[in-house]
C-alpha positions as CSV (number, residue, x, y, z in Angstrom):
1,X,31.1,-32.4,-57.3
2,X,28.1,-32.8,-59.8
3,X,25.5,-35.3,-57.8
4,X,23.1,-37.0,-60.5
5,X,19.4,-36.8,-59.9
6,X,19.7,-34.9,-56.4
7,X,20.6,-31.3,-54.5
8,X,24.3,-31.6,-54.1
9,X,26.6,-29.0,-52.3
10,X,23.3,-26.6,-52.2
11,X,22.8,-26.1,-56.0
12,X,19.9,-27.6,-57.2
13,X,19.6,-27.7,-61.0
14,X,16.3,-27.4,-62.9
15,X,16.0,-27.3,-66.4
16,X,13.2,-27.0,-69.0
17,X,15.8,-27.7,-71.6
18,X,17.8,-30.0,-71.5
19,X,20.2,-31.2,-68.5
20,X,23.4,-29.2,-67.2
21,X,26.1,-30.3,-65.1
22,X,27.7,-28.3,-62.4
23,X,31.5,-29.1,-63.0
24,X,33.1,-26.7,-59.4
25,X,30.9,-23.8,-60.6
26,X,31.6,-24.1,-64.6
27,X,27.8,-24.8,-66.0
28,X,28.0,-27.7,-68.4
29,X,25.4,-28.7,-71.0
30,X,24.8,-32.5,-71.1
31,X,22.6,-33.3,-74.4
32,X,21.7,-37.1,-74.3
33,X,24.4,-38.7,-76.9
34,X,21.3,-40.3,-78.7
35,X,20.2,-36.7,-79.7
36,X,23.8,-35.9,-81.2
37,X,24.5,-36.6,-85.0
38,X,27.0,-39.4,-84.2
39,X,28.8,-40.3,-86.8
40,X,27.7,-43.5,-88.5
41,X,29.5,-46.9,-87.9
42,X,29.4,-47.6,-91.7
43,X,32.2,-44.6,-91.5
44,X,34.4,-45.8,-88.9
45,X,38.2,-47.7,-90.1
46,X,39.3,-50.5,-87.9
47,X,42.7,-51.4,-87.9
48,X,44.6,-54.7,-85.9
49,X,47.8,-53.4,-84.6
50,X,50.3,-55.7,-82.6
51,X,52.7,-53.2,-80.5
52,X,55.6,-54.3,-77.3
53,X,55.9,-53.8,-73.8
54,X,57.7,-55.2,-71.7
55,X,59.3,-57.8,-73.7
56,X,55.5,-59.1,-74.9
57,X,53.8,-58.6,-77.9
58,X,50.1,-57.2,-77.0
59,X,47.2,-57.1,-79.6
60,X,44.5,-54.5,-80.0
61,X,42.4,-52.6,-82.8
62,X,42.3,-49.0,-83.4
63,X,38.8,-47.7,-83.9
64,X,39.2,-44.3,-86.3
65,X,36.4,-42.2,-86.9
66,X,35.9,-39.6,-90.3
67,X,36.5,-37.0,-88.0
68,X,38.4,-37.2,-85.2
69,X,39.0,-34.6,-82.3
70,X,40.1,-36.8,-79.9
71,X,41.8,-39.8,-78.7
72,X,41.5,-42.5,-76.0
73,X,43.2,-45.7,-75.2
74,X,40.8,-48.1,-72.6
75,X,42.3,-49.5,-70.0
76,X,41.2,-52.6,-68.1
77,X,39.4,-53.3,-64.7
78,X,39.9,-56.4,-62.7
79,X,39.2,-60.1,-64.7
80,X,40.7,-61.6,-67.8
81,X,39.5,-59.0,-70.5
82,X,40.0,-59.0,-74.1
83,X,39.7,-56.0,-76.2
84,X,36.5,-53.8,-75.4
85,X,35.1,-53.5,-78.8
86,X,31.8,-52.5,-78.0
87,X,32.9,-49.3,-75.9
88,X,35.6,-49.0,-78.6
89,X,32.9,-48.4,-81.3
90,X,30.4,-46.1,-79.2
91,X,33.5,-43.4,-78.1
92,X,34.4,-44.2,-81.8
93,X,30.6,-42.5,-83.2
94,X,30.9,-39.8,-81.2
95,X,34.1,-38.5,-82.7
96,X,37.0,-40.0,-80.5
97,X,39.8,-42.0,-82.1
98,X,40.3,-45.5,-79.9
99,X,43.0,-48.2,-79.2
100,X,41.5,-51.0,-76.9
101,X,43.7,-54.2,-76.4
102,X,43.7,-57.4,-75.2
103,X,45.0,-57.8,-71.5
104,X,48.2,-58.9,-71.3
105,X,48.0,-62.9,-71.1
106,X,44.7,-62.7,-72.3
107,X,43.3,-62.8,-76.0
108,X,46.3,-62.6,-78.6
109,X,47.8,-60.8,-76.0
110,X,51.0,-62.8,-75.1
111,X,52.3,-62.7,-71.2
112,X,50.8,-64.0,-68.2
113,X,47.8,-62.8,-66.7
114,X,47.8,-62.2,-63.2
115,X,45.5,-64.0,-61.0
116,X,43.6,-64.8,-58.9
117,X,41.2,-61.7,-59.5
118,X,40.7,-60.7,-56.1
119,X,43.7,-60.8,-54.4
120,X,47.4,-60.6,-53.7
121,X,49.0,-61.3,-57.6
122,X,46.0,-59.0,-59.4
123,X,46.5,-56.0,-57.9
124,X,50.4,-56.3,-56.1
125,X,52.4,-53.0,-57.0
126,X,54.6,-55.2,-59.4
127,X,51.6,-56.1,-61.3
128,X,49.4,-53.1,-61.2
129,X,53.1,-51.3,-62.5
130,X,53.4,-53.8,-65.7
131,X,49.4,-53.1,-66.6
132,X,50.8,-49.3,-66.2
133,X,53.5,-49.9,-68.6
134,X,51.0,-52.0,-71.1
135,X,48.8,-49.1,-71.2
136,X,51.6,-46.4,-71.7
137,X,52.8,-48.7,-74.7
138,X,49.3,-48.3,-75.7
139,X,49.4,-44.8,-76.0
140,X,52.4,-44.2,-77.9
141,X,51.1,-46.7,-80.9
142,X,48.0,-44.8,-80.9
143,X,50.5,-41.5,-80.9
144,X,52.2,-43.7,-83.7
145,X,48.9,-43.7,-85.5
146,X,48.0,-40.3,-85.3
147,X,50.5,-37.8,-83.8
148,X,47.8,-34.5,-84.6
149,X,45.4,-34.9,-81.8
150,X,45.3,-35.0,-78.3
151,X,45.5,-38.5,-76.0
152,X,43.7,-39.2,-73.0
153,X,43.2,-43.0,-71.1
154,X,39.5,-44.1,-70.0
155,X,39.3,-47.0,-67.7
156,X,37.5,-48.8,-65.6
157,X,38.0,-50.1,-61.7
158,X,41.0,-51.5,-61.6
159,X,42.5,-48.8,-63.5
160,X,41.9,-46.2,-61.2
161,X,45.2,-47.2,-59.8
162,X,46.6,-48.1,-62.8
163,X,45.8,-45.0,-65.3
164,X,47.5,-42.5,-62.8
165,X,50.7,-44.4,-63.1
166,X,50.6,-44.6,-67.2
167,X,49.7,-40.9,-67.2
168,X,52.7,-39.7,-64.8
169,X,55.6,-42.7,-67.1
170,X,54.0,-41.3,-70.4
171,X,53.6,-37.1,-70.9
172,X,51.5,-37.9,-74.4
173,X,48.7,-38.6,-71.8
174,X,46.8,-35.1,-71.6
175,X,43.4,-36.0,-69.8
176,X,41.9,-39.1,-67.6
177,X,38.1,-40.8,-67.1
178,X,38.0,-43.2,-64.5
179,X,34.9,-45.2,-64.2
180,X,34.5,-46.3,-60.3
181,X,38.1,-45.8,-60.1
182,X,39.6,-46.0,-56.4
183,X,41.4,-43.4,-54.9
184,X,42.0,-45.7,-51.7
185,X,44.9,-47.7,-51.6
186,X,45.2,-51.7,-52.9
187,X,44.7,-52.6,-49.0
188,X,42.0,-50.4,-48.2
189,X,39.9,-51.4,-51.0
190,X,40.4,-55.3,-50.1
191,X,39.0,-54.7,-46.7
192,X,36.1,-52.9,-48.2
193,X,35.2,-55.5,-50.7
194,X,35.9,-58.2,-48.3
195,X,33.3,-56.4,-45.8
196,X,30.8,-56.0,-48.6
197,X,31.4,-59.4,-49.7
198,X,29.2,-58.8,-52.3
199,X,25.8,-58.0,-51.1
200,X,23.7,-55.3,-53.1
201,X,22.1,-54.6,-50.2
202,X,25.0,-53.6,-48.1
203,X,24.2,-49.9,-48.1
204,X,20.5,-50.7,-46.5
205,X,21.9,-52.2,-43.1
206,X,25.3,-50.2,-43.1
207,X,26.3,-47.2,-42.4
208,X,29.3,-45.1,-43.5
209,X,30.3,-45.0,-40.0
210,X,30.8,-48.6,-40.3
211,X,32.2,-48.9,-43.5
212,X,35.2,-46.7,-42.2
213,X,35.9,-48.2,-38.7
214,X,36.1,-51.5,-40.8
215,X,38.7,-50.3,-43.5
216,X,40.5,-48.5,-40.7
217,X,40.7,-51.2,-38.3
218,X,40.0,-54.9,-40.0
219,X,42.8,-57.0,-40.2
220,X,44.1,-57.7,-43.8
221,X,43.5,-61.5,-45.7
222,X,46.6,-60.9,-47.9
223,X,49.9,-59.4,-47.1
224,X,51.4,-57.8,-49.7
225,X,53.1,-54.1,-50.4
226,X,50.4,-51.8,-50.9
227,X,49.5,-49.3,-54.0
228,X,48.4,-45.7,-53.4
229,X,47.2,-43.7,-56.4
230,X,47.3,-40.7,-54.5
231,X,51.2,-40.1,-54.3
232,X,51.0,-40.8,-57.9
233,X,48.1,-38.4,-58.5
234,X,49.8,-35.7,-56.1
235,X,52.4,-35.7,-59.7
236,X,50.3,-35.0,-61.7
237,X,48.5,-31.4,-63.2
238,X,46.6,-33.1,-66.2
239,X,42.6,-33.2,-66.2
240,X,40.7,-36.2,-64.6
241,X,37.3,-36.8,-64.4
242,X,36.1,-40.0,-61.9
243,X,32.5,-41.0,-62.4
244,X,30.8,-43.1,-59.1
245,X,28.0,-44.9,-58.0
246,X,26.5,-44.1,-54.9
247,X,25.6,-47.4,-54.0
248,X,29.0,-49.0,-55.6
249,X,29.9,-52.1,-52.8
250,X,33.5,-52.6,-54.7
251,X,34.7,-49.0,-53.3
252,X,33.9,-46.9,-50.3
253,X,32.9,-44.1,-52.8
254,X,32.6,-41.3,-50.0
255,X,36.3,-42.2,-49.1
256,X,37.3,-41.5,-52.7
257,X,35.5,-38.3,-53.4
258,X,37.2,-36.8,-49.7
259,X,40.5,-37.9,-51.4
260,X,39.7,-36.3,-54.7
261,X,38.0,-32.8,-53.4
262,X,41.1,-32.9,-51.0
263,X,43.0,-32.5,-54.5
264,X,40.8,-30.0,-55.8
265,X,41.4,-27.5,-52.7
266,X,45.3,-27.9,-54.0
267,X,44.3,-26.8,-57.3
268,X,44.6,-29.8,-59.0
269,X,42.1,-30.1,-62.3
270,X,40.4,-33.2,-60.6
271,X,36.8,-33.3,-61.2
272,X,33.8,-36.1,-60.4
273,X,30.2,-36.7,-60.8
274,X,28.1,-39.0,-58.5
275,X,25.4,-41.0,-59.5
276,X,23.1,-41.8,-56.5
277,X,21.2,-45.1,-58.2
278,X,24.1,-46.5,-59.7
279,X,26.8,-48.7,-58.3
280,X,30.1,-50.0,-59.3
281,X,29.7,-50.4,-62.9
282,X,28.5,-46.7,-64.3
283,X,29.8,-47.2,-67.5
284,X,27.8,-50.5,-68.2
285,X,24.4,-49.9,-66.2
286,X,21.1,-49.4,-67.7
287,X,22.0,-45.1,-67.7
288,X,23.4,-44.0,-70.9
289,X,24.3,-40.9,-69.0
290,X,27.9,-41.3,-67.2
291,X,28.9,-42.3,-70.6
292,X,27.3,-39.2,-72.4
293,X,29.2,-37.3,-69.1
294,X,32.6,-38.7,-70.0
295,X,32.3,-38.1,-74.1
296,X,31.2,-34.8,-73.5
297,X,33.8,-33.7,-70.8
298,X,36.6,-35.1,-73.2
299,X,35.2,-32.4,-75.7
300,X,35.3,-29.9,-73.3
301,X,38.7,-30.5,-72.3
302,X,40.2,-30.9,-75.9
303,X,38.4,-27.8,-76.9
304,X,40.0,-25.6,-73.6
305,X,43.2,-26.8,-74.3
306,X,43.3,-25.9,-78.3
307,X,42.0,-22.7,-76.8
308,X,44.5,-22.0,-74.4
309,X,47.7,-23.2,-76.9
310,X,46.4,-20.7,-79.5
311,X,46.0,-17.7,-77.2
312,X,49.2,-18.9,-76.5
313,X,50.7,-18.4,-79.8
């Protein structure tokens, strides 16, 4: 676990120089992305693309850089989104190729969007399984565009339960970033939220002690079959990197990192970082850094893996 801005797990990490990140022993070097020779947006193709699943047609842009090393498709939290352009265009300067899309019933995207947001229709098994599917169709036209590099899915929220299931349906996936993505299940994280009920104070007059005797014991609002990414992650052996807030009142954080270093003890490649200010949105806070974290743990990843298929050869 790398813990932002505090001594986590006994390592404490000074630096002169620069900032490094302790990824389970592996000493990372995080250089802010506004010091990096981005590449300019001048140089950066868009291209609309329209591509199928599930009997709907869904509409996106692909964001291609000059130079291209890698390739992610973004995948939706909670909420009628449209394409995330802006997100699209920063992974797109720093050398990552990028399909975003509108959410299905949302946009140009045709389908129905399922509401309401919080609640039994937005995050049922059936739907969280057809925003699976959307994004897996979502790989394989950015595969389509490009079938020389190496494709991971970033999402946010939401897709912490959805990504899993895309990566284990579609094998071009190779590497995840979840941004405040749950490893609870659907059930678990309504009770949290419900608790919460959306006060940013929650943490300073709760404890964790409460937070799990609630989730454990509260009586659920909405019946409906519940969704656990873990049987899905237990499938799978590729990368994934989760990024959290600390003080994040949409998931019990310390819940999901147990889960995830649970996973790690069984050798799977499951990594996170924790960001003690932060809360639930760490890719869209006032810290450029979980962003510069994810970018530069993509590199990492793509570069160990062309490393390891040509020793291979």
């Amino acid at each position: 676990m790398i813990r932002r801005n505090s001594v986590s797990i006994g390592i404490k990490a000074v630096m002169k120089l620069g900032k490094a990140l302790i990824f389970l022993g592996i000493i990372f070097l995080l250089t802010p992305l506004s010091q990096v020779n981005a590449q300019s947006l001048n140089s950066i193709k868009t291209k609309n693309v329209i591509f199928k699943s599930e009997g709907v047609d869904l509409a996106g842009t692909i964001y291609e850089p000059e130079h291209s090393y890698a390739a992610l498709v973004i995948v939706h939290g909670s909420g009628q989104v449209t394409r995330m352009s802006e997100f699209a265009k920063l992974l797109a300067k720093n050398g990552i190729l990028v399909l975003t899309y509108d959410k299905r019933g949302v946009g140009e995207s045709g389908g129905v969007y399922a509401g309401p947001e919080v609640g039994t229709n937005n995050i049922s098994s059936d739907n969280l399984n057809l925003l699976a599917k959307d994004a897996s169709a979502a790989v394989s036209t950015l595969h389509e565009h490009n079938k020389n590099i190496s494709i991971g899915l970033v999402g946010f929220s939401q897709a912490g339960w959805i990504i899993p299931i895309a990566a284990n349906e579609n094998p071009l996936v190779e590497y995840m970033v979840l941004f405040s993505g749950p490893t609870i299940t659907t059930l678990e994280q309504l009770r949290f939220q419900f608790y919460t009920n959306g006060n940013i104070d929650f943490w300073e007059n709760h404890t964790e002690a409460d937070a799990r005797e609630h989730i454990n014991n509260a009586p659920d609002q909405y019946q409906f079959t519940s969704t656990d990414p873990k049987v899905t992650l237990n499938t799978l052996s590729i990368p994934g990197l989760w990024l959290f807030g600390e003080k994040d009142i949409q998931i019990p954080v310390k819940i999901d990192i147990e889960h995830l270093n649970t996973f790690k003890a069984n050798g799977k490649p499951f990594e996170y970082c924790l960001f003690p200010a932060l809360g639930h949105k760490t890719a869209f806070s006032d810290s450029t850094e979980p962003v510069d974290i994810a970018i530069q743990w993509v590199k990492r990843e793509v570069k160990k893996s062309k490393t390891m298929i040509n020793a291979k050869e």
